[in-house]
N, C-alpha and C positions, 0 to 999 in steps of 0.2 A: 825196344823198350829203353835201353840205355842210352843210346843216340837221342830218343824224346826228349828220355829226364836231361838229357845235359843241353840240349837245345833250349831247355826251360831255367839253364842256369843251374839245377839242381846237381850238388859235387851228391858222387856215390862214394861210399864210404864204402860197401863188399857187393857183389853178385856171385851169387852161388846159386844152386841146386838143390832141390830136397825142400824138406818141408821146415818153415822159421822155428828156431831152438829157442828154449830159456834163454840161452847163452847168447842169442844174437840181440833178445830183448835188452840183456844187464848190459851189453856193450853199445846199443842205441840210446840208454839213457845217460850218459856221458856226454854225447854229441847235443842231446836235444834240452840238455843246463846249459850247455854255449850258444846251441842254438832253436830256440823253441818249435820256427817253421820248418826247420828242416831235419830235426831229429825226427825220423820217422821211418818206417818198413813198408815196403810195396812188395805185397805176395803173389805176383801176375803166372798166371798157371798153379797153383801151387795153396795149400794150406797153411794153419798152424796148429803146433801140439799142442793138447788140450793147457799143459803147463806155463806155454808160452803166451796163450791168450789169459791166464790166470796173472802172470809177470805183467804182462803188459796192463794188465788193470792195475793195480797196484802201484804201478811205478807210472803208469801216467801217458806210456807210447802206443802210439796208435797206427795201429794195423791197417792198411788198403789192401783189400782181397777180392780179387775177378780174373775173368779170361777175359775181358776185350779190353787193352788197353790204353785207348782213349777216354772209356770209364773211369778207369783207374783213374786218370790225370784230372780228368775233368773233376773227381770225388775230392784230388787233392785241392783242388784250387777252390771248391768249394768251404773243405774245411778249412784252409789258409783264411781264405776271406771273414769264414765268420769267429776265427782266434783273432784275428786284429781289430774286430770289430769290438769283441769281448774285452781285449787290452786297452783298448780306448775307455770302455765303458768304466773300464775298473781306474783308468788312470783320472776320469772324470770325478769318482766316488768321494776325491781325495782333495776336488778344487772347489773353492766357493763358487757357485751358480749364479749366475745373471740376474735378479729376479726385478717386477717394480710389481709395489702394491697400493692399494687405496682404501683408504678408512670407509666403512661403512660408516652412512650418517644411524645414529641412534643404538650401535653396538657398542658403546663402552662400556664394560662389566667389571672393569677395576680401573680406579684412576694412576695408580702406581704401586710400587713394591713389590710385582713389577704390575705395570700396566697391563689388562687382558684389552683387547679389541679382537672385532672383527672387520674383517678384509679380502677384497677382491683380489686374487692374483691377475695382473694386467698385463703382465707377460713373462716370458721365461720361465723358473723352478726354484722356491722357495723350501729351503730347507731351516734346520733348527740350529742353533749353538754359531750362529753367523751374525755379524753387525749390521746394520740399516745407517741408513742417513737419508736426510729431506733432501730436496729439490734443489737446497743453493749449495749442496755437498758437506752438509755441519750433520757429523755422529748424533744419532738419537739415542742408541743402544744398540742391544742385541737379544737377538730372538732366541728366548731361549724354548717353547715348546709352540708347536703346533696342535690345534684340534680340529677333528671335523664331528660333527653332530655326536660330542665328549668323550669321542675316543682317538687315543696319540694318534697324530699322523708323519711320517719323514719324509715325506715331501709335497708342497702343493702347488697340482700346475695352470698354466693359461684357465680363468676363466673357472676354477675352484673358490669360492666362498669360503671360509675360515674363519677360527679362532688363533690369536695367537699372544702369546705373552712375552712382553720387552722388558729385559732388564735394563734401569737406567731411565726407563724413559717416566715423564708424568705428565698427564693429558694436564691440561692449560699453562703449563711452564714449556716444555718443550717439544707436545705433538699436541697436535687437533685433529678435531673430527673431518676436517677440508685436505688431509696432508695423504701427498703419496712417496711412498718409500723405497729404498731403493737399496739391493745389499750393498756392501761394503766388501769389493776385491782385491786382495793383495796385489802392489803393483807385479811383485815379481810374477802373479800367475798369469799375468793379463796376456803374455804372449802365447803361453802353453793354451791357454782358450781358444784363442783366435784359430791357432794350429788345428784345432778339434772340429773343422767346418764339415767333416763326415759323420758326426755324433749330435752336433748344436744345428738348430734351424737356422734361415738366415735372418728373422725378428730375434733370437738370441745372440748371434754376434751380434746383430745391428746395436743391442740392447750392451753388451760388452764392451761397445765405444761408446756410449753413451755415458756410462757408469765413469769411464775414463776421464772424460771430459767433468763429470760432476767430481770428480776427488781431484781433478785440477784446479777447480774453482777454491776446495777450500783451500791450497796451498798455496793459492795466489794473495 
């Protein structure tokens, strides 16, 4: 078991005997603030006290318990894989999304203050409290709520119909019923996107240099 775990890179911090303590809990969750994949207890042969499973909820460490130890491993790499999955997701929560949309012809329900339209998402993921701009890269506004059939929505994707309301913007000054939109991404996130090729499709990057290229134009 321990020749495995260290073939796999993984440092052991103790191997003892007996069944996992409170006390082995309170000293794994130290290890696994510095390091989230690898703070963890592998119980191979062996249980844990009922107190110990009760710590470990609580504070967040997570117990591997079996007799065959390739189970074991295999259970760990499973859950490694879908915590980095989840860290992705969550680091995602935090970045403006790729989106491009297109005005329905004959949905304008407010001309401005803000403008309400509705809109075809064309690609990507359309969220709320984020900037747009047209097609030569010139700011229209910024979305401030999403609907779908008049109740909020937080995000809407490929090929969802919508309601949406722009602050800033006023149909015949500066959107029309012909215009498709495109969010507006901080340059500084644009590389941390790209990095995301595990989480984003490849029409969502594609759509990530696209947007690149349009907030190039207006700065030209």
């Amino acid at each position: 078991m321990i020749k495995l775990l260290q073939d796999k890179g993984i440092r052991i911090r103790k191997a003892d005997v007996g069944e996992i303590s409170r006390r082995d809990v309170i000293e794994m969750e130290g290890i696994k603030e510095k390091e989230p994949l690898k703070g963890v207890i592998f119980a191979f042969h062996t249980g844990a006290k009922p107190d110990a499973l009760e710590e470990a909820g609580k504070r967040g460490v997570t117990i591997f318990q079996g007799d065959v130890v390739y189970r074991l491993l295999e259970d760990y790499d499973r859950w490694q894989a879908e915590q980095k999955n989840k860290s992705l997701e969550e680091k995602l929560e935090r970045l403006v999304l790729p989106a491009r949309v297109k005005l329905l012809p004959d949905h304008v329900f407010r001309n401005a203050k803000p403008a309400v339209v509705g809109v075809r998402v064309l690609a990507g993921r359309l969220r709320a409290n984020v900037d747009v701009m047209n097609g030569k890269g010139e700011r229209i506004g910024r979305i401030a709520a999403i609907q779908l059939e008049g109740k909020p929505l937080s995000e809407a994707r490929e090929g969802m119909e919508v309601a949406v309301s722009i602050e800033g913007a006023t149909m015949g000054r500066n959107l029309s019923e012909k215009d498709e939109l495109f969010t507006v991404i901080p340059r500084k996130q644009f590389h941390e996107l790209l990095e995301l090729g595990s989480v984003l499709s490849q029409p969502e990057l594609e759509l990530v240099s696209e947007i690149m290229g349009l907030e190039g134009k207006e700065e030209a």
